[in-house]
C-alpha positions, -999 to +999 in steps of 0.1 A: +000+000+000+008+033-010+009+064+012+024+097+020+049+084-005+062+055+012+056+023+001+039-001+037+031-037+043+018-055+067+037-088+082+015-124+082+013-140+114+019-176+101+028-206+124+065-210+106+072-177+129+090-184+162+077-170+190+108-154+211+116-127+176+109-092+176+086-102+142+063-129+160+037-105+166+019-085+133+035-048+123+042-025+093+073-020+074+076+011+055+100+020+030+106+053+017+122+055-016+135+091-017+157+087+016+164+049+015+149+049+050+131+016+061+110+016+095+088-006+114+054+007+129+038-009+156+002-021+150-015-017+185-022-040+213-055-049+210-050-057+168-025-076+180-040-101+205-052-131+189-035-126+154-022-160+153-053-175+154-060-190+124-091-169+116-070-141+121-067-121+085-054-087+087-048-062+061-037-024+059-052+000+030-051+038+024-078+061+047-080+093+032-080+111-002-044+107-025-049+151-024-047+149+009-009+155+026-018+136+065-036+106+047-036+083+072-034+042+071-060+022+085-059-014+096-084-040+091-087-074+109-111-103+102-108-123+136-135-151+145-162-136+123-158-101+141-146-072+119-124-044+140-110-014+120-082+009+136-066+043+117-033+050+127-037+086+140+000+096+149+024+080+125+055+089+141+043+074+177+020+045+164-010+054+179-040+040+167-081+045+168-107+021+166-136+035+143-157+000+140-161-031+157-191-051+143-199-085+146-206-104+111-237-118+125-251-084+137-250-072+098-276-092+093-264-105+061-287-127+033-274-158+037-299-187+039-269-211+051-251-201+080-223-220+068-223-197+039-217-165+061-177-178+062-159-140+044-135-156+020-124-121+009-124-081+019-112-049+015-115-014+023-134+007-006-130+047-009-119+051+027-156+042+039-169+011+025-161-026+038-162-046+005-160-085+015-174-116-004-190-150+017-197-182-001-226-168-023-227-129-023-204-100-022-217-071+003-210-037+003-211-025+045-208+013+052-181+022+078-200+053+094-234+044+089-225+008+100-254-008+074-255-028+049-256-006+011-260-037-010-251-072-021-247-090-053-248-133-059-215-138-074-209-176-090-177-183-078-163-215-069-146-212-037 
């Protein structure tokens, strides 16, 4: 992911990772072309916890507009069927905000299986949109409004 032109991902939290390194636990490397400079930021506490669990999917994407000079990243994290987004509000210090913390069930989401509420995919959409797929439909969730917008079938073979 791109932003304030430096070049950031986020670590995976995989079981090959052994536990007593400074890179057991999820964070963010940034790289900044211009300078050479690479840095580490920390991801905070509560994103952390449970991140090796393997329902654990996290994922980092731009929060504000590319005109704007203090966009900002923001962090989100699948865990155990519970969506949590954070926006990193002080870049230099790491310190982070949670904006949402919504339960999948609690969307209320079209599913006539409950084994087909299982997100196979997602991502953030225009700094305000959660855009994630299940088994049989692709959902659109608004951020602020915390609501579903829409939903389409999709025939995908997962």
């Amino acid at each position: 992911m791109h932003c304030r032109g430096v070049v950031h991902f986020i670590s995976d939290c995989s079981t090959y990772i052994i536990r007593n390194t400074p890179y057991f636990r999820p964070y963010i490397m940034s790289y900044n072309f211009d300078n050479e400079k690479l840095r580490m930021l920390r991801i905070s506490k509560e994103a952390r916890r449970g991140s090796h669990d393997r329902s654990c999917k996290m994922r980092i994407f731009k929060r504000d507009k590319v005109s704007d000079p203090n966009q900002s990243i923001c962090l989100v994290r699948l865990r155990k069927r519970v969506f949590t987004i954070w926006v990193l509000r002080e870049y230099e210090s790491s310190l982070w905000k949670k904006i949402v913390k919504i339960r999948i069930k609690a969307m209320r989401l079209l599913e006539s299986d409950p084994s087909d509420l299982r997100v196979k995919d997602f991502f953030l959409l225009n700094r305000e949109f959660l855009v994630f797929a299940t088994q049989k439909k692709v959902y659109l969730y608004g951020s602020s409004d915390k609501r579903i917008h829409k939903f389409w079938d999709h025939q995908l073979e997962w």
